[in-house]
C-alpha positions as CSV (number, residue, x, y, z in Angstrom):
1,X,8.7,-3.3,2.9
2,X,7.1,-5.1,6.0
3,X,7.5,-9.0,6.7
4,X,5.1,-10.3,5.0
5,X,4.5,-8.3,1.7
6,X,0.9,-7.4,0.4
7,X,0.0,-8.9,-3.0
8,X,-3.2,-7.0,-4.1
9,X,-5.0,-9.6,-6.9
10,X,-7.4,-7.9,-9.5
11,X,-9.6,-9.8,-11.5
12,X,-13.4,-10.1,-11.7
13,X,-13.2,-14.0,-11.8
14,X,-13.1,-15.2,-8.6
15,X,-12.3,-18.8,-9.5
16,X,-8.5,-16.8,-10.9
17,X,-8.5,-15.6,-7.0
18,X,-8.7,-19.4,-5.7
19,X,-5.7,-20.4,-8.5
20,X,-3.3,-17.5,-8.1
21,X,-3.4,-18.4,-4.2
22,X,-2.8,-22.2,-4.6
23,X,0.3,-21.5,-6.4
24,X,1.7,-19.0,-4.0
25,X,0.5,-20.7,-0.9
26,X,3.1,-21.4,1.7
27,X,5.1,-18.2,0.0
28,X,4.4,-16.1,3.3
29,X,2.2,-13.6,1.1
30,X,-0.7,-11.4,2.0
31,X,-2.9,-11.7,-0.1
32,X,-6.3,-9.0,-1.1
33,X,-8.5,-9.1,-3.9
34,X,-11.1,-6.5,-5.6
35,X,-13.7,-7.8,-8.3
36,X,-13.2,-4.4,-11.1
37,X,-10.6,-2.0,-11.2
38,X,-12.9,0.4,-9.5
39,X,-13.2,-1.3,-6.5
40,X,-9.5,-1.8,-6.5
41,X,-8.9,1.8,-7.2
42,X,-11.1,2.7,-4.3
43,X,-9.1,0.6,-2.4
44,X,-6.1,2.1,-3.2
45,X,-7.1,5.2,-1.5
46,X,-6.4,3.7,1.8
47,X,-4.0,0.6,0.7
48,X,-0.8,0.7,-1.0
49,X,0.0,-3.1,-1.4
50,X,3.4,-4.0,-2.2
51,X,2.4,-5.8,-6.0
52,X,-0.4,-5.9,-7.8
53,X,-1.1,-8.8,-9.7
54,X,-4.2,-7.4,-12.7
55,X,-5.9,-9.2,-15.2
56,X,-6.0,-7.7,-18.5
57,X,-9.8,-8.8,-19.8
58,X,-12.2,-7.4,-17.0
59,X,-15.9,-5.4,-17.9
60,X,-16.1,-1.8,-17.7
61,X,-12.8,-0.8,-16.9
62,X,-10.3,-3.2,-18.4
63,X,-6.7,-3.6,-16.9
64,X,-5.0,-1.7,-19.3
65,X,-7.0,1.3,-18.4
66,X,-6.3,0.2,-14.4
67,X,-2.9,-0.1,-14.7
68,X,-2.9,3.7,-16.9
69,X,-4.8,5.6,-13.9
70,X,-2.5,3.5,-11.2
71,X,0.9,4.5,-12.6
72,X,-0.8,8.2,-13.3
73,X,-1.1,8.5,-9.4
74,X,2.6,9.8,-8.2
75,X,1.6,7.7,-4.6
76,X,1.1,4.6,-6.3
77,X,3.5,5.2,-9.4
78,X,6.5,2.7,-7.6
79,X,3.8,-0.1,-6.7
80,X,5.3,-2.7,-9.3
81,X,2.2,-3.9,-11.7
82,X,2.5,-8.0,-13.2
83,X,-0.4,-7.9,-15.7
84,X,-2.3,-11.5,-16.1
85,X,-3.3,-11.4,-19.7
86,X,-4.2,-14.2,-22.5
87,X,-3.4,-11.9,-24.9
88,X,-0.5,-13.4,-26.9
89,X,-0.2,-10.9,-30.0
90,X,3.4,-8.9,-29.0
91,X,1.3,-5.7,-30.2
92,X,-0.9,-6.6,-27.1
93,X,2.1,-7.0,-24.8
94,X,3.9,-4.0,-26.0
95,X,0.3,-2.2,-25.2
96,X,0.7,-3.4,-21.8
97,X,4.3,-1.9,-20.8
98,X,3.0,1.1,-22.4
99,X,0.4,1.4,-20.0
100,X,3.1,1.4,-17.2
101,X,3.3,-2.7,-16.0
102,X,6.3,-3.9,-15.0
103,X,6.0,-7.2,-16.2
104,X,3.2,-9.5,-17.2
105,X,2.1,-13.6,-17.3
106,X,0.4,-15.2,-19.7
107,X,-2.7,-17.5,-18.9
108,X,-3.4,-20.1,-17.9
109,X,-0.7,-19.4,-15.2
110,X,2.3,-21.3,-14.2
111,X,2.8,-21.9,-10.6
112,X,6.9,-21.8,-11.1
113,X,6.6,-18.6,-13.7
114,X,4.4,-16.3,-11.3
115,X,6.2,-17.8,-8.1
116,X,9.5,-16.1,-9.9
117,X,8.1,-12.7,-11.5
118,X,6.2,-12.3,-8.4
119,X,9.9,-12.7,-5.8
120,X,11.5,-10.9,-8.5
121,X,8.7,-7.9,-8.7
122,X,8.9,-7.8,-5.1
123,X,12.6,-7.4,-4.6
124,X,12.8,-4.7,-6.7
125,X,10.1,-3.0,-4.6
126,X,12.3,-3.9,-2.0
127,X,15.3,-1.9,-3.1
128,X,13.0,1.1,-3.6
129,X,11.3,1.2,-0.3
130,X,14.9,0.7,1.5
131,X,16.1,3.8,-1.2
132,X,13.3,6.0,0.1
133,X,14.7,5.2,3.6
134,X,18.1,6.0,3.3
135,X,16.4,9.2,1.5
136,X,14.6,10.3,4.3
137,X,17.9,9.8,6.5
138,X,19.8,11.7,4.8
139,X,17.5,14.5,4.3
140,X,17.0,14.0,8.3
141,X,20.5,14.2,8.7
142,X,21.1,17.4,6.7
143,X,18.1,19.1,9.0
144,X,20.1,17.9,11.6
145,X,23.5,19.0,10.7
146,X,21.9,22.0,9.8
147,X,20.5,22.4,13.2
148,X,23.9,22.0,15.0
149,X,26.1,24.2,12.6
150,X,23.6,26.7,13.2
151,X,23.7,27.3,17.4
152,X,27.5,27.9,17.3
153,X,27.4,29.8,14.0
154,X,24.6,32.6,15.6
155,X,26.7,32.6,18.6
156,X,30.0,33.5,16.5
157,X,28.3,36.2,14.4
158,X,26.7,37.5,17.7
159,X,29.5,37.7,19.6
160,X,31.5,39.5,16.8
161,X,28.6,42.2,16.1
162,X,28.6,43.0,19.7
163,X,32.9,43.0,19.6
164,X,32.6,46.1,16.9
165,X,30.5,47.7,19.2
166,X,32.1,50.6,20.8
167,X,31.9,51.3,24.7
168,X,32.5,47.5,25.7
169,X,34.7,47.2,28.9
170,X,37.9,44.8,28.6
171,X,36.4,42.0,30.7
172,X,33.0,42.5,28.4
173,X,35.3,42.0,24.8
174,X,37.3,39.2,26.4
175,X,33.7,37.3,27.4
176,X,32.4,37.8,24.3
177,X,36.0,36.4,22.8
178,X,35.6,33.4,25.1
179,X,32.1,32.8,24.0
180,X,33.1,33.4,19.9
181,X,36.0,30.4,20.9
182,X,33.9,28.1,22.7
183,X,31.6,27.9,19.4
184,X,33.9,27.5,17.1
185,X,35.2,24.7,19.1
186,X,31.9,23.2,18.9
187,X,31.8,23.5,15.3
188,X,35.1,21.4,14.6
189,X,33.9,19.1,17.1
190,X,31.2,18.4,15.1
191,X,32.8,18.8,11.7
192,X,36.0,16.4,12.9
193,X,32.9,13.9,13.9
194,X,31.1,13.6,11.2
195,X,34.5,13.4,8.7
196,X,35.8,10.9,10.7
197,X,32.8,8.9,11.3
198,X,31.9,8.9,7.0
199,X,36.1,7.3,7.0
200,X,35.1,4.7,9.4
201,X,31.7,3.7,7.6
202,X,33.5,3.7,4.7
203,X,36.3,1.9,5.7
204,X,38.8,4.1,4.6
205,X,40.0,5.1,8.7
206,X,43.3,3.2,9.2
207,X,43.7,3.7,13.1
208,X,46.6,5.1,14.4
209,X,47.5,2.9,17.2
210,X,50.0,4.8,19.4
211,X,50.9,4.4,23.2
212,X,48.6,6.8,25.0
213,X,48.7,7.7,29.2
214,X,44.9,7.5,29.1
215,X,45.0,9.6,32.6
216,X,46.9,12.3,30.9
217,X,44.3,12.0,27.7
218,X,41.3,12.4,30.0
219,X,42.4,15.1,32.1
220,X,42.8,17.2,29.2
221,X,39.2,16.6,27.7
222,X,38.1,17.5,31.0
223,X,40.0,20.8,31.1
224,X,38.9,21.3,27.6
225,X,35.2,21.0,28.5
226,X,35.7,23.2,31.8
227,X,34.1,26.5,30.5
228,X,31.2,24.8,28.8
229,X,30.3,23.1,32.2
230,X,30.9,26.2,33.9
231,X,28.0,27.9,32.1
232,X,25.4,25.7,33.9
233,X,27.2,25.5,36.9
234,X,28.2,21.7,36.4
235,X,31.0,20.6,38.4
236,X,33.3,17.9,36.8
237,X,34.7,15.1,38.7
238,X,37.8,13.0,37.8
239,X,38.5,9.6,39.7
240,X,41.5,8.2,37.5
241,X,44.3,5.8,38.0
242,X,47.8,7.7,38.7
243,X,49.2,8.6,35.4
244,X,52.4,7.0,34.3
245,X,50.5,3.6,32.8
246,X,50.2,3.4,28.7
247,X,47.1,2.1,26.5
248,X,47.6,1.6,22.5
249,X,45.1,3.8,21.3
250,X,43.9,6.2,18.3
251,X,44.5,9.2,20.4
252,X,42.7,11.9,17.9
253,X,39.7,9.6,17.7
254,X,39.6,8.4,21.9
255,X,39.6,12.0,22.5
256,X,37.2,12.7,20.2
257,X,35.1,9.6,21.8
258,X,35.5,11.2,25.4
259,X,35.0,15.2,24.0
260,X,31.1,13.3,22.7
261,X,30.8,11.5,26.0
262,X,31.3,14.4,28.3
263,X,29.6,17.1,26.2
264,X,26.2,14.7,26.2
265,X,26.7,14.4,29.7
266,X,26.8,18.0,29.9
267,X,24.0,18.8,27.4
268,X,21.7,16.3,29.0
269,X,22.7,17.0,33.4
270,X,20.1,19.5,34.6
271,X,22.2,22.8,36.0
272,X,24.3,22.7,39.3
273,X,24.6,18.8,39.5
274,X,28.1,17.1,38.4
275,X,29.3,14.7,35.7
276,X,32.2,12.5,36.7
277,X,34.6,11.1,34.6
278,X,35.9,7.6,35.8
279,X,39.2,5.5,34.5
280,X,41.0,2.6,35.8
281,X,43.3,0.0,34.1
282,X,42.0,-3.7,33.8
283,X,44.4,-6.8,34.9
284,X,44.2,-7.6,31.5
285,X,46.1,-4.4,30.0
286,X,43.0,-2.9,28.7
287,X,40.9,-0.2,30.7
288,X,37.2,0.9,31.7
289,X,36.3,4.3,30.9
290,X,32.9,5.4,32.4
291,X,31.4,9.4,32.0
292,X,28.3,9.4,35.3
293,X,25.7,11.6,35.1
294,X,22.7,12.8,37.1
295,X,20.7,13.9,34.2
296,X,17.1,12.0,32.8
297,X,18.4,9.0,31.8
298,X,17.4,6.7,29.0
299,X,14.6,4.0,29.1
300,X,15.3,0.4,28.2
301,X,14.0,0.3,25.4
302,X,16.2,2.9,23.8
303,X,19.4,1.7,25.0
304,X,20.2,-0.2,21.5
305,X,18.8,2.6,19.6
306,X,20.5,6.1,20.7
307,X,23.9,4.3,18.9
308,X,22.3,4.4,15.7
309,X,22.6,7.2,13.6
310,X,20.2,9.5,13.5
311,X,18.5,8.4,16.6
312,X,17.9,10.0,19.8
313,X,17.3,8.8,23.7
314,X,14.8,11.7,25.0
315,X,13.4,14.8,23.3
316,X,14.0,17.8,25.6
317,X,12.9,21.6,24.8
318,X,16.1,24.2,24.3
319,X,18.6,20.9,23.8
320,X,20.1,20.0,20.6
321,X,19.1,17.0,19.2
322,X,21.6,15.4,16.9
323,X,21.6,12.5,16.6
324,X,25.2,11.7,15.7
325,X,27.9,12.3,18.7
326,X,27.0,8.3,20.2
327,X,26.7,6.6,16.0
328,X,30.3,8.1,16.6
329,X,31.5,7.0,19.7
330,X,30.2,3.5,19.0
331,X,31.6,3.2,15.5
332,X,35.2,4.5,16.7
333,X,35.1,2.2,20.0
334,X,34.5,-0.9,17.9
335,X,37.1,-0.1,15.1
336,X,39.4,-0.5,18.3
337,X,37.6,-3.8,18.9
338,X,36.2,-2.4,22.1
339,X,32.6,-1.9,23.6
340,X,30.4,0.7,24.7
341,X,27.3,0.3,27.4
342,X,25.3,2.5,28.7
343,X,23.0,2.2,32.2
344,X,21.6,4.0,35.4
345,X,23.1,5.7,37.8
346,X,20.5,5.6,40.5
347,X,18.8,7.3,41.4
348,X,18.9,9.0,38.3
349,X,20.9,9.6,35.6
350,X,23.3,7.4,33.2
351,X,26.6,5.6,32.9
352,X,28.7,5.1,29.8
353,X,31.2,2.7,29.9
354,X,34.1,2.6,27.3
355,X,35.6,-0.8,27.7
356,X,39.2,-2.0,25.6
357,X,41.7,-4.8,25.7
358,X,44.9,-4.4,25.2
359,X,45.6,-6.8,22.5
């Protein structure tokens, strides 16, 4: 629901229109009117307002048919519906619920009983709309993890049709063995992410803190990610600190940070360019971690946004689009009570900076 929720007023009295908005004036409210339900139901056709406040005794078509057609519609069915009646007889009000209103307020109107039915009718719309948004996330999500599992899947089932082929030479099997590993690595990548990310939104993930060579840690993501650079002739670049010096860390979940780091620096460099991996210890006890590539970059105004879930930086044709790996590296840097920052690296390209104390 937007800022400054929409309160459509029915009622074929205008004089009702000026007293409903005296007593929710200074409530932040938008308020619309229409004169017979058919004007409002016309209306309705290009206007979903958050509540509708009806009167029950109108000419023509009365409310109780109004409210019947509106909660008929399945568009309009989870618009909440305070009926305005001086009908007193409970037969009468039990007509009304029966027609599909939520609730209803007897005239004349009190300012402190509509102000309440009104907050209450609209938080409950509330909870819907933000319902239908985590909805439509997770049915993006799905798409997405659907997506990903995919690639690497075709690739495996490829690779071992072509295998049980017969008349392949030894270097041809063991390429197409290298090819079948390198996707299954990318599917427990992914998998490992998106179990361990669900532990740390939960809050189930306990981190376990042990003492880590970060040096030795990110040379070994980097060795890891070798062949995958290799097929669009990426060359990867290490400037680290000599090994020797320890960090406390999660080691499973750093590594995973660094495997999401370099593997979007990968996906996202244009072929034969470089992505460097940088480390140094702070005078603190805590260290900067930066992956550099020369790739598009992101805009400003998407900075915040590519470390929410589901969200990506640019759309680019042939490239996977999840939008998972940095939700993950974000939500795993802060359980260490760390940061992560991305920025240019002119003249084009981005920086990602991992930075954690020691304490």
């Amino acid at each position: 629901m937007h800022s400054q929720p929409s309160i459509l007023v029915i009622d074929d009295e205008p004089d009702n229109f000026d007293v409903v908005e005296t007593l929710l004036h200074g409530e932040n409210y938008q308020l619309y009117y229409a004169l017979s339900g058919q004007q409002a139901l016309n209306r309705l056709k290009s206007f979903q307002p958050d509540l509708i406040l009806l009167d029950v005794m109108m000419p023509h078509l009365d409310g109780m048919e109004v409210c019947q057609r509106i909660k008929a519609d399945p568009q309009w069915q989870a618009v909440p519906i305070i009926m305005v009646t001086a009908l007193t007889a409970k037969e009468d009000l039990a007509r009304c619920l029966a027609m599909g209103a939520d609730d209803f307020i007897s005239k004349p109107i009190n300012g402190v009983e509509l102000r309440a039915r009104v907050h209450s009718m609209l938080r409950i719309k509330q909870q819907y709309d933000s319902m239908q948004v985590l909805m439509k996330l997770r049915e993006d999500m799905v798409n997405m993890i659907v997506h990903d599992l995919r690639n690497p899947l075709t690739s495996i089932v490829l690779g071992t049709e072509i295998l049980r082929l017969a008349g392949l030479s030894p270097e041809q099997q063991q390429g197409k063995v290298d090819q079948i590993f390198l996707a299954a690595q990318q599917l427990q990548s992914l998998i490992d992410s998106l179990l361990i990310m669900a532990k740390l939104e939960s809050g189930k993930m306990v981190l376990n803190y042990t003492e880590v060579d970060i040096c030795a840690l990110c040379m070994s993501a980097v060795e890891d990610i070798k062949a995958i650079a290799a097929q669009k002739n990426l060359t990867l670049i290490c400037e680290l600190p000599e090994p020797g010096r320890i960090i406390a860390v999660d080691a499973v979940i750093f590594r995973r940070v660094l495997d999401n780091l370099l593997s979007n620096a990968i996906k996202f460099s244009p072929s034969n360019s470089q992505v460097t991996l940088r480390g140094e210890y702070l005078a603190g006890g805590g260290v900067k971690v930066q992956v550099v590539d020369f790739g598009s970059g992101v805009r400003q105004d998407l900075r915040q946004m590519i470390f929410e879930k589901y969200e990506i930086g640019t759309r680019m044709p042939d490239v996977s689009q999840i939008g998972l790996g940095l939700a993950f590296c974000k939500m795993a840097i802060e359980a260490h009570c760390g940061t992560i920052t991305i920025e240019d690296n002119h003249p084009h390209g981005s920086i990602f900076t991992v930075l954690l104390n020691n304490s």
